[in-house]
C-alpha positions as CSV (number, residue, x, y, z in Angstrom):
1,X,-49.9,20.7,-3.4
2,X,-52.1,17.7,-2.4
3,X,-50.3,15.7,-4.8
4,X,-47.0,16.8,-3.4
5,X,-48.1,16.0,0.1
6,X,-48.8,12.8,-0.9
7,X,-45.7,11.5,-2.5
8,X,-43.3,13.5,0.0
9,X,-45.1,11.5,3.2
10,X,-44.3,7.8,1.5
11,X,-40.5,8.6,0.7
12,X,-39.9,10.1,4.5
13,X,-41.0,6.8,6.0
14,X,-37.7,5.3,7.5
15,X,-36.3,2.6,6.0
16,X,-35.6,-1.1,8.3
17,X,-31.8,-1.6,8.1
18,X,-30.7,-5.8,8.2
19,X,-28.1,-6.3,10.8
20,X,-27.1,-9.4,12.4
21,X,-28.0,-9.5,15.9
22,X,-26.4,-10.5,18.9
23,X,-27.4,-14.0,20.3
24,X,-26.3,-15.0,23.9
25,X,-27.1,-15.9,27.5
26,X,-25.3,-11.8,28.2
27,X,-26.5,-8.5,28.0
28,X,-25.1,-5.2,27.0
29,X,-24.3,-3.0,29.8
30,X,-22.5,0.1,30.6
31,X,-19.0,0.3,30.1
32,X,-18.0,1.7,34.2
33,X,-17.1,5.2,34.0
34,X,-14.3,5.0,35.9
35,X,-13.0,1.6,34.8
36,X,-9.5,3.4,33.9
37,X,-9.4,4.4,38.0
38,X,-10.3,0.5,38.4
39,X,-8.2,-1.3,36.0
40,X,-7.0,-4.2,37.5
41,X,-9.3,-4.0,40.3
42,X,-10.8,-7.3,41.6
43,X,-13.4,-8.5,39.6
44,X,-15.8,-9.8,41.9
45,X,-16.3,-6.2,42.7
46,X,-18.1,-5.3,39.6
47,X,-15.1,-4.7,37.5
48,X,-15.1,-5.6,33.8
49,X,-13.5,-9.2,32.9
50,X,-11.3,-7.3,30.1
51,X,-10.6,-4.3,32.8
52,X,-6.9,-5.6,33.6
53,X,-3.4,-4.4,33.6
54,X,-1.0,-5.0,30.9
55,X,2.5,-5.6,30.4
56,X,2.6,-3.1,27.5
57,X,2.1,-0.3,29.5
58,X,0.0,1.7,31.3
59,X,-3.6,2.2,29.9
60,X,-3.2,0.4,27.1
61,X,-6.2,-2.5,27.8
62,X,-9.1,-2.8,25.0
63,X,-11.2,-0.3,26.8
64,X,-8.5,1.8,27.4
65,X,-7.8,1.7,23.0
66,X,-11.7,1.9,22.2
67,X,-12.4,5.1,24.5
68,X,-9.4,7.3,23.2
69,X,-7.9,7.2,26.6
70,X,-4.2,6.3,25.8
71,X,-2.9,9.0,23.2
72,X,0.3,6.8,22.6
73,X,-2.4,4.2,20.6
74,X,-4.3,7.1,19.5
75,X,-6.8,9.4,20.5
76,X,-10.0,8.4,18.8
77,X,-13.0,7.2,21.0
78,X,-14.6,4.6,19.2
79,X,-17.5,4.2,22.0
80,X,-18.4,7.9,22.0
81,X,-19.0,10.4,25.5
82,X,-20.1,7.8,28.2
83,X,-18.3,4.7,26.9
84,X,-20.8,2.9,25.0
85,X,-21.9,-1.0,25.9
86,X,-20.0,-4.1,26.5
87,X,-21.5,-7.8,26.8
88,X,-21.7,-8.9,29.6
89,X,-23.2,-11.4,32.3
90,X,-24.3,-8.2,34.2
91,X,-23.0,-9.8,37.9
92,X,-19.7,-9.7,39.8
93,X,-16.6,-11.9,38.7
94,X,-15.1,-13.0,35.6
95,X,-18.3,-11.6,33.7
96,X,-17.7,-13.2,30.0
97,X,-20.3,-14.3,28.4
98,X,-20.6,-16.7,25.4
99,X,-21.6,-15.3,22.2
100,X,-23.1,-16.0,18.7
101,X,-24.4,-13.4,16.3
102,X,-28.1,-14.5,14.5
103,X,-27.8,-13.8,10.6
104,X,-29.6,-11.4,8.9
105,X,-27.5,-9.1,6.9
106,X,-25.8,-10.4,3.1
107,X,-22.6,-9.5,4.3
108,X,-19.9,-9.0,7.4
109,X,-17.1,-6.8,6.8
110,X,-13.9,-6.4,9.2
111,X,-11.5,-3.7,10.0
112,X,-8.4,-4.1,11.7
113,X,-8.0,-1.1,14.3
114,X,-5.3,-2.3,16.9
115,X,-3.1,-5.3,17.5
116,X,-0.4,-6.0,20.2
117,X,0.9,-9.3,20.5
118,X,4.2,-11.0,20.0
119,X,1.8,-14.2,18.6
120,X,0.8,-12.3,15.5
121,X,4.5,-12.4,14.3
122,X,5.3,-15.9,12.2
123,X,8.1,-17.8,13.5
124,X,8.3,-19.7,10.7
125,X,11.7,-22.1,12.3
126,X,9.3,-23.0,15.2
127,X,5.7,-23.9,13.3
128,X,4.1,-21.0,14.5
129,X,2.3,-18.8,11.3
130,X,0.7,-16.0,13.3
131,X,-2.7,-15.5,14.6
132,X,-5.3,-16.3,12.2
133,X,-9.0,-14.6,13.0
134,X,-12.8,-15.7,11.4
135,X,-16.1,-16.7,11.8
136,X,-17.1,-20.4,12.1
137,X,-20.5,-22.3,11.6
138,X,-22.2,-22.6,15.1
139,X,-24.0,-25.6,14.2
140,X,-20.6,-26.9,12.6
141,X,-17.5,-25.3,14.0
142,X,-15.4,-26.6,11.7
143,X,-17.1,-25.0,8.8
144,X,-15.3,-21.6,8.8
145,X,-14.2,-18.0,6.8
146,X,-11.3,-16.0,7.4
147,X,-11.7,-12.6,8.0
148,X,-7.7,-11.9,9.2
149,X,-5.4,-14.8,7.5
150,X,-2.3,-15.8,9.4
151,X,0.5,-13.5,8.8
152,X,-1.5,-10.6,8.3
153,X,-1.9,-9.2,12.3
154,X,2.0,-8.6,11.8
155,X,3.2,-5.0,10.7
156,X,6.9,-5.0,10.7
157,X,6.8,-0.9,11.0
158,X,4.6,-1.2,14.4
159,X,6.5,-0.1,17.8
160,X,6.7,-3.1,20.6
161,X,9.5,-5.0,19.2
162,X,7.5,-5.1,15.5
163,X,4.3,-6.5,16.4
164,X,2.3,-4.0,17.7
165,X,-0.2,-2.2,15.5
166,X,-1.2,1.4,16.8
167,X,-4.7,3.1,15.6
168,X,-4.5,0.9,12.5
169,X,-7.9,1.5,11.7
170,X,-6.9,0.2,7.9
171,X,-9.1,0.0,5.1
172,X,-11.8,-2.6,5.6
173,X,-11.3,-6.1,4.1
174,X,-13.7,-6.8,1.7
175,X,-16.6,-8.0,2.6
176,X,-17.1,-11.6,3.5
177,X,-20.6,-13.7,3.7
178,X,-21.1,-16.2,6.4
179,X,-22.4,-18.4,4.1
180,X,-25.9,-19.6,4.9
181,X,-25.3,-20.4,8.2
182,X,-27.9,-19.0,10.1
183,X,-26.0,-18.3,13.8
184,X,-22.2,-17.6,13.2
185,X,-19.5,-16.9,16.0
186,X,-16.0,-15.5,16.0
187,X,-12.8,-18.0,16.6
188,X,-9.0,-17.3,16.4
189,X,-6.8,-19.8,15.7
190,X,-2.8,-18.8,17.8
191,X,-0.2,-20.4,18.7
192,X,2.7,-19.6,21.5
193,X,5.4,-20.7,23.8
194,X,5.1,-22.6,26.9
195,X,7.7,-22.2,30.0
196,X,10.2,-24.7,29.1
197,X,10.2,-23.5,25.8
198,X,7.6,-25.8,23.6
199,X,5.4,-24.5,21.3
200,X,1.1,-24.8,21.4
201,X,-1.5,-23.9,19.0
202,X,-5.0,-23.9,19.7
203,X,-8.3,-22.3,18.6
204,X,-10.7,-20.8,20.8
205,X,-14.3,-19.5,19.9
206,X,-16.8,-16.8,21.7
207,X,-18.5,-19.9,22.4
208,X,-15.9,-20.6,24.8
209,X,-17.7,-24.0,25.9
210,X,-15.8,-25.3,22.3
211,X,-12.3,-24.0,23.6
212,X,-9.4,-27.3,23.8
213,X,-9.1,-28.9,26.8
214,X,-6.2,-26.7,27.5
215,X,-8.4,-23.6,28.2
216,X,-12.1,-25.3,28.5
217,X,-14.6,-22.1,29.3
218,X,-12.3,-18.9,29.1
219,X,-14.1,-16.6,26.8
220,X,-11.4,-14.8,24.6
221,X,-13.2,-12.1,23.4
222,X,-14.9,-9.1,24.3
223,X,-17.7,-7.8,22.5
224,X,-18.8,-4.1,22.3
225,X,-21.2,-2.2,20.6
226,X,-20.8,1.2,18.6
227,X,-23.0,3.4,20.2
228,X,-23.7,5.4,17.2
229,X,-24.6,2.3,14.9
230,X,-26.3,-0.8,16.3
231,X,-24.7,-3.1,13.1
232,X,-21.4,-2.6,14.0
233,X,-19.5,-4.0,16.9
234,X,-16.0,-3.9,18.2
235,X,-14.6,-7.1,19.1
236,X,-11.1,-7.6,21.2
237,X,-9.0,-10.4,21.5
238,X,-7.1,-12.3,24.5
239,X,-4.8,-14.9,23.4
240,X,-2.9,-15.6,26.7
241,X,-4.2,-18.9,28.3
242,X,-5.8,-19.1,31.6
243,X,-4.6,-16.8,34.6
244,X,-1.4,-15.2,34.9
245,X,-0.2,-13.4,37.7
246,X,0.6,-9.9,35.6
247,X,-2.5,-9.2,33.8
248,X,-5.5,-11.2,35.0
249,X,-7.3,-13.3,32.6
250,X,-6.1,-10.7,30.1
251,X,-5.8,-7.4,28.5
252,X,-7.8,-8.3,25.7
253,X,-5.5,-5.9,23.5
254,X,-3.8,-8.3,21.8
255,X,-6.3,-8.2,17.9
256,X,-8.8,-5.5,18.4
257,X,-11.0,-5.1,15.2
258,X,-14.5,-3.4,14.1
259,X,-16.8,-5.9,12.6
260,X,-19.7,-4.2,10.3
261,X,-22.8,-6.8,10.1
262,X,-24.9,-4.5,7.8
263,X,-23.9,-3.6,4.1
264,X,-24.3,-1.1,1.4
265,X,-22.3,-2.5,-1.8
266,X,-22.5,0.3,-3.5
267,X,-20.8,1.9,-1.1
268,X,-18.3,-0.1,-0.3
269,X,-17.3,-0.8,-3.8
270,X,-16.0,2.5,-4.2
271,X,-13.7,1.8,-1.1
272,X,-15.1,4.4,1.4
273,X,-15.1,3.1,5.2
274,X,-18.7,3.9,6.1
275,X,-20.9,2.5,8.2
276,X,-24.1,2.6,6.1
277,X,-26.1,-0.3,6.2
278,X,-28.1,-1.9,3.9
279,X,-31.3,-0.3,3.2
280,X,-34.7,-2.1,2.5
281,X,-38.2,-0.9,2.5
282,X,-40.2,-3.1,4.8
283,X,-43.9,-4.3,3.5
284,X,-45.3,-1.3,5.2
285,X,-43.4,1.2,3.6
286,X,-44.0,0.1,-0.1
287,X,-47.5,-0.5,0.5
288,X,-47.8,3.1,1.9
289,X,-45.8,4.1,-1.4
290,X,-48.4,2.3,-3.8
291,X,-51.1,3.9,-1.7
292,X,-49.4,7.1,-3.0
293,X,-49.3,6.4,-6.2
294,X,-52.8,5.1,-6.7
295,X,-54.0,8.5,-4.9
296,X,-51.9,10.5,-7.5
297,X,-53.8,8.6,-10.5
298,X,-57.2,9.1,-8.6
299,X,-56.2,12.9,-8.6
300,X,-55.0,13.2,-12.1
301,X,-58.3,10.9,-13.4
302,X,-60.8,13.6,-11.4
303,X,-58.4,16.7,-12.9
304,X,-59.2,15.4,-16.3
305,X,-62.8,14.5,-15.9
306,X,-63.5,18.3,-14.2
307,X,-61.4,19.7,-17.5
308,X,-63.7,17.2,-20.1
């Protein structure tokens, strides 16, 4: 029973999880509960920088998608009973911080949950391929991946017009490494129409201070984090430039999609969209183990000499 006692204490020691880690002047904070009572409220009252109104309809900003609140683009509540986290500079005004994530996990993995915007559809006879989304090399932002290739935001069965993506929540892409870079970001490369009719394409990053002349310091992404796993994060995607006078600086609906910075192959090789990460015994725990297993020899060694 000793024996038993031994072995059983070493495996229930809790495994340290890798997960990339946000890195950025921000913090998480509280996602209001009554931003949906609030949405489009002025934001040097507290509001959230993504808490606008949309021209897609009602309720149908990124917060609105991620809590369940909208049951036209499905009822599932991604941030869990009190709204989960949301970066953010924590004061009054457009409150958008820049962010990076740190590497420590071997791989990212993304899944496409919800996408509204007439940008993701390729119009091939004016230049324009569709929104393209990845991760890019802080120290060298033209080093990049591709999590979402241009084309691929586009589902030609969605309701608004074609281009809109409801509850998507497809199977995950296959997991993608961010090389050995050792602080990664997100960018998405868009294009769209101006008034008189001309045609831009830019990229912008969640370092925003790297964003084109054209938009220099709007950060056009939000970042949240799933309440129920600290690896994963939900990030949502403005491409409008600038101000406009319907929605704000945004509704930040336009790509929303799960990004997973912890790993278990195994798991994921058999296709199954878990969350599990990556588990590895830290120094402590495998020295406790061999502590266990030198005890159990000590044991048997005594057990034999008392029989001799």
């Amino acid at each position: 029973m000793k024996i038993f006692g031994i072995i059983a204490a070493s495996l229930l020691i809790p495994f340290a999880g890798m997960a990339d880690t946000i890195a950025s002047t921000g913090a998480l904070v509280g996602v209001p509960l009554n931003f949906q009572s609030t949405t489009g409220a002025n934001q040097n009252q507290g509001m959230p920088f993504w808490n606008n109104n949309t021209i897609d309809g009602a309720n149908m900003n990124a917060g609105d998608y991620l809590t369940g609140s909208n049951p036209n683009t499905g009822a599932t509540d991604y941030l869990g009973a009190g709204f989960g986290d949301y970066l953010s500079t924590g004061g009054p005004g457009v409150d958008a911080p820049n962010f990076t994530f740190l590497q420590s996990a071997v791989t990212v993995q993304a899944t496409l949950l919800f996408t509204d915007s007439i940008a993701n559809y390729s119009f091939t006879n004016y230049g324009i391929v569709g929104t393209q989304i990845g991760l890019y090399n802080a120290a060298n932002p033209g080093q990049t991946t591709t999590l979402f290739a241009a084309g691929t935001l586009w589902n030609p069965t969605g309701p608004s017009g074609g281009w809109g993506t409801y509850n998507n929540n497809l199977t995950p892409q296959s997991p993608v490494t961010a090389n050995t870079w050792a602080n990664y970001g997100v960018y998405a490369y868009t294009c769209g129409f101006n008034p008189e009719g001309s045609t831009y394409c830019v990229t912008y990053y969640s370092n925003a201070a790297l964003n084109q002349a054209t938009d220099p310091n709007h950060q056009h992404f939000a970042l949240f984090e799933d309440p129920q796993n600290s690896s994963t994060y939900y990030i949502a995607f403005e491409d409008g430039r600038g101000m406009n006078p319907y929605e704000g600086y945004g509704d930040y609906n336009d790509v929303i999609f799960k990004l997973q910075t912890a790993q278990n192959p195994s798991i994921n090789s058999l296709g199954i969209n878990g969350d599990s990460p990556v588990v590895t015994p830290e120094p402590a725990t495998l020295s406790i183990m061999g502590l266990g297993l030198v005890a159990l020899g000590l044991l048997k060694r005594r057990a034999s000499a008392v029989r001799g």
